[in-house]
C-alpha positions as CSV (number, residue, x, y, z in Angstrom):
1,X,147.9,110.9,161.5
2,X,148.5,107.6,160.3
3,X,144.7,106.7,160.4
4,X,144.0,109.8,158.8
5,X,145.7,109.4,155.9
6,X,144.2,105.7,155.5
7,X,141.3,107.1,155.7
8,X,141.5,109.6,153.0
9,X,143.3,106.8,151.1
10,X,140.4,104.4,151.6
11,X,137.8,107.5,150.7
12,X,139.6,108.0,147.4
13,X,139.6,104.4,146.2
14,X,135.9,104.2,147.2
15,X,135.1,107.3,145.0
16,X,137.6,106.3,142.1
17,X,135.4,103.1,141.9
18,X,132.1,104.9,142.5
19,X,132.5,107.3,138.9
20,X,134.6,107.4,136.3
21,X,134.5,111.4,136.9
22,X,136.1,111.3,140.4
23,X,138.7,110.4,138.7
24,X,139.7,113.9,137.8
25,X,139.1,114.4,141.5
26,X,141.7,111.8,142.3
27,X,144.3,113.1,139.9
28,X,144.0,116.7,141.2
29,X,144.4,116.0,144.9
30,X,147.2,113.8,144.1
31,X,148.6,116.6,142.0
32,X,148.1,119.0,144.9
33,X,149.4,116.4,147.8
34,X,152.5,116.0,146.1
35,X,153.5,119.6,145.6
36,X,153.0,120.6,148.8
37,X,155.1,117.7,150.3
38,X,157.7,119.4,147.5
39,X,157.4,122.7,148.8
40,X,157.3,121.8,152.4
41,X,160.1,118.7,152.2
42,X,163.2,121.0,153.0
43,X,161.9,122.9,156.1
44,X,160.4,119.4,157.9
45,X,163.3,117.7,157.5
46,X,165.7,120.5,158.2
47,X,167.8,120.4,155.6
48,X,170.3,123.3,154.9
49,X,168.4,126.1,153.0
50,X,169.0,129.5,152.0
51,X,166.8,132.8,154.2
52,X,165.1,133.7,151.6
53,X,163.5,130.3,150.9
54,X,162.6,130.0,154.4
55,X,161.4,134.0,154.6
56,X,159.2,132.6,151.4
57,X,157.3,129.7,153.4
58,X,156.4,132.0,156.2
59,X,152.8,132.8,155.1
60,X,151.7,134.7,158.3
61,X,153.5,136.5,161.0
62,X,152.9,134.7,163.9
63,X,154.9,131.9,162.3
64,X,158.3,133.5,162.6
């Protein structure tokens, strides 16, 4: 996982220097990376929530 994520990280300075319009790419995915580690944060790290938060993050069946 490590390598993964300094590859995307390398990928995303390459195209942020490539075109100014990549830019908006950049911003977006940051945007997007950084709400899901939000909404994700409490379950990974096991910290005290309430049922119907974790009912809310169960998106498919087989998960509970």
């Amino acid at each position: 996982m490590p390598f993964v994520c300094l590859a995307i990280a390398i990928l995303l300075n390459d195209l942020l220097s490539f075109k100014k319009i990549f830019r908006f790419f950049l911003v977006g995915y940051m945007i997007l990376v950084i709400g899901l580690f939000a909404y994700w944060y409490p379950l990974l790290t096991a910290l005290p929530i309430h049922k119907l938060y974790y009912e809310h993050h169960m998106w498919f069946r087989s998960w509970i």
